[in-house]
N, C-alpha and C positions, 0 to 999 in steps of 0.2 A: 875810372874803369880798371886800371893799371892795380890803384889799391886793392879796390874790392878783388881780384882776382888773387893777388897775393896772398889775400886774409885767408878767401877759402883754401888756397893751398896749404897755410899753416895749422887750419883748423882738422884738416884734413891727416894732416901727418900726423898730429896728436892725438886723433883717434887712434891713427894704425900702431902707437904706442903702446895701447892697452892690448894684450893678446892674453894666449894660456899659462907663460912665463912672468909678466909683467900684469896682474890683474889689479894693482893699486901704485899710484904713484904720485910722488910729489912735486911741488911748483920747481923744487928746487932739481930733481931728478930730469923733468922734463926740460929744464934749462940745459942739461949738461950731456943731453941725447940730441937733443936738434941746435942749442947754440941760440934760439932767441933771447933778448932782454926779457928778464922778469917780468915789468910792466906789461909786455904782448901777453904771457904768456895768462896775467890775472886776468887780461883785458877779455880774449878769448876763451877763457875756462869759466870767468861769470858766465860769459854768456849762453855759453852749451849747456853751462848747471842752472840757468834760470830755462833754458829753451826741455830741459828734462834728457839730456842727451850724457848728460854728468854728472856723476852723485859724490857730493864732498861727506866722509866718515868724519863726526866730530870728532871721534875720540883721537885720530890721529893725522885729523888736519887733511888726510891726501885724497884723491881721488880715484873714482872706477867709474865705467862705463856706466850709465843711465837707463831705466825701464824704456825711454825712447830707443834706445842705441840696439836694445836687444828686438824690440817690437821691429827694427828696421831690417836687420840682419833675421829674422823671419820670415819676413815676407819674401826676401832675398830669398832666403832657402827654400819656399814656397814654390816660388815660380821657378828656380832649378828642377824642383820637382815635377812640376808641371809638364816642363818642358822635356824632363826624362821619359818619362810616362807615356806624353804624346806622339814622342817621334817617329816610331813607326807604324802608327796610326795613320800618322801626316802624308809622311813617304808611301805607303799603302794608297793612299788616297790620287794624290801625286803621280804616282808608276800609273797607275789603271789608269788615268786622262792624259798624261803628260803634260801635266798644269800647275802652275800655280798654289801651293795651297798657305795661309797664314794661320797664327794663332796668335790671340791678343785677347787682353784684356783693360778691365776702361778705368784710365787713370784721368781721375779730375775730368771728367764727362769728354775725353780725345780717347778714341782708339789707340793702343798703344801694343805696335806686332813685337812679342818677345820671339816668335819662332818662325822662320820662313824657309818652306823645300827650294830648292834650287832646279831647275832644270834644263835641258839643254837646248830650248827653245832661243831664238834669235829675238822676240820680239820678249819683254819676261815685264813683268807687275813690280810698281810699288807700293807700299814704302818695303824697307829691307828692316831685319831686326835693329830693334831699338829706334825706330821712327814711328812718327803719328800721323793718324790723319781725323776728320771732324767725324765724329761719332752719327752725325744727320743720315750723311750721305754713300754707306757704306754698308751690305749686308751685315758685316761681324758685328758693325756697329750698332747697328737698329736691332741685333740679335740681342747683345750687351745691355741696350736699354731696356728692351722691354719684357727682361728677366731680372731688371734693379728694384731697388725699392721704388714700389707706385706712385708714393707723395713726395720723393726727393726726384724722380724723372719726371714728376709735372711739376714740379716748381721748376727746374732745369728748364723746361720746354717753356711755360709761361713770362721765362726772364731770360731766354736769349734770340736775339735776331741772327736767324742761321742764313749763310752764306751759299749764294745758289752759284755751282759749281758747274752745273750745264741748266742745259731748258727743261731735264727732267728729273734735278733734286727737287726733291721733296721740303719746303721752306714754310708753306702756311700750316700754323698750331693743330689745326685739327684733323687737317688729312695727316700730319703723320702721327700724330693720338692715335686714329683711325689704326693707320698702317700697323704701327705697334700693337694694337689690339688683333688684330691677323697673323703677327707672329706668335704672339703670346700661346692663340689656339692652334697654329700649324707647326710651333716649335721650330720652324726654318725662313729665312730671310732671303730678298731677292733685292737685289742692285741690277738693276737694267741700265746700264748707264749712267746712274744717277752723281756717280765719282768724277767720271771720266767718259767722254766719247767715244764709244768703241771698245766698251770695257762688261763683260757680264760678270757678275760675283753672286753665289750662292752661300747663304752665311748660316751657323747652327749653334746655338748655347752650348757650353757645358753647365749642366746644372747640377748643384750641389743636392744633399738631401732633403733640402727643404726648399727646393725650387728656386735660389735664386742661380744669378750667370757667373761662374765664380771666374770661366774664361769663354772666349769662342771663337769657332775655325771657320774658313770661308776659304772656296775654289773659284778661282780668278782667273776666267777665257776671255780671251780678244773674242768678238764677234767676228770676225774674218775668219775664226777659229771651229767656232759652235756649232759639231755636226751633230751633237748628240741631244736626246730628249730633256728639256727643262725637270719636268718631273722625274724622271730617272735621276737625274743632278740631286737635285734636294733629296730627296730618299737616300742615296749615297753621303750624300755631306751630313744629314740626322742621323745614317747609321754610325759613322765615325766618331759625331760627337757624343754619342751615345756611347760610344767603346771605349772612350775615354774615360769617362764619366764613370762609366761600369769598375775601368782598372783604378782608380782612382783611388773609391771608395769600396770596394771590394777586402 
C-alpha cells in the first residue's frame, strides 16, 4: 500500500511539472527538478504516455501533457463553473427554507455533491462537498438518472443489486424503472426517507440543451422539520434548477 501511494505521489508531482512556463520536458530535466532515479522516472512516464495522459514529440524525445490531461483539467474547469454559476441560486434556495440544499452530479453511477449551503441549523445533512452517496436512493440521484442516457441507466439498473438503506429505498428493478419514469415527466424527484430515517429530500435536473442531467440540486428537511407544503418544495427546487440551467446556457 506504502508503494502504491508513493507512486501516485510521484506521478502526480510530474504532472504539476508541466505548466505555462514548462510546456515540454525532458527525462533528464524531470530528474534534476524532483531528484528521482531515471529508471522511476521511464517507469512512470511509459505509463501516463500509454494511459494517454503524456505525449512523447519524436522529434525531440521530450514530453507534454496528454489529450487526456487536458480532457481532465476541463472537466475541472466545468464544474468550477458549475459551481460559480449556481451559488446563489443555492444560497437563494437555502435562505427562503433554511435548509439544506446540494448540487451534484453522477460520477460512475454515485452521486457525487460538488456544492453544499451551509446553515445554521443544529441538526444539518450529509454528505458535504466532495462526498458520495448511492445514486438509488436519493432525490438528486434518481433526478441524475432519469435524465442519463436511457440504455446505459437500464443496463446500470439491470446489473446492479442496490442496497436497501431503510424499509423505504427503493431496491426492486422495476418500481424504480417506474419511479424514474415519473421523474422524467414531472422533472422533480422526491426522497421520502428513502436515504435516511427521518430525512425529506426534494431533488431537480439541470438539463442541458438537449435534455440530458448535466448536474442536479436537492433540498434536504429533517421531517421534524417539515412545515411547509411538498408541492410548494418541488415547484421551488424546478424553479431554481431551471435558473440555473437558464444562466448556464444563456
Amino acid at each position: 500500500m506504502g508503494d502504491y501511494v508513493q507512486s501516485v505521489i510521484k506521478v502526480g508531482k510530474i504532472l504539476e511539472l508541466f505548466d505555462k512556463d514548462r510546456d515540454e520536458l525532458g527525462i533528464v530535466e524531470i530528474r534534476d527538478h524532483l531528484g528521482y532515479p531515471v529508471s522511476t522516472i521511464h517507469r512512470l512516464i511509459s505509463t501516463l504516455e500509454h494511459m494517454g495522459y503524456i505525449y512523447q514529440n519524436e522529434k525531440n524525445n521530450k514530453y507534454s501533457l496528454g489529450f487526456k490531461a487536458y480532457v481532465l483539467g476541463s472537466k475541472v474547469k466545468i464544474i468550477n463553473h458549475l459551481k460559480e454559476v449556481s451559488k446563489p441560486y443555492l444560497d437563494e434556495l437555502s435562505n427562503k427554507y433554511g435548509e439544506t440544499v446540494h448540487l451534484a452530479i453522477n460520477m460512475n453511477n454515485k452521486v457525487l455533491c460538488v456544492q453544499k449551503t451551509s446553515t445554521n441549523r443544529t441538526l444539518t445533512v450529509t454528505p458535504g462537498e466532495g462526498g458520495t452517496h448511492y445514486i438509488h436512493a436519493t432525490s438528486v440521484g434518481k433526478s441524475l438518472l432519469a435524465f442519463s442516457d436511457k440504455e446505459k441507466t437500464e443496463k446500470f439498473i439491470e446489473g446492479t443489486d442496490f442496497v436497501k438503506l431503510t424499509q423505504k429505498t427503493i431496491t426492486d428493478k422495476e418500481e424504480l424503472k417506474e419511479e424514474l419514469e415519473k421523474i422524467r415527466k414531472n422533472k422533480v424527484a422526491v426522497d421520502m426517507e428513502e436515504s435516511e430515517i427521518g430525512l425529506i429530500c426534494i431533488g431537480a435536473p439541470i438539463l442541458s440543451r438537449s435534455g440530458k442531467a448535466i448536474a442536479a440540486i436537492s433540498l434536504s428537511i429533517p421531517d421534524s422539520r417539515l412545515t411547509h407544503n411538498i408541492e410548494e418544495l418541488k415547484k421551488n427546487v424546478q424553479i431554481t434548477a431551471n435558473k440555473i440551467a437558464h444562466k448556464l446556457y444563456s
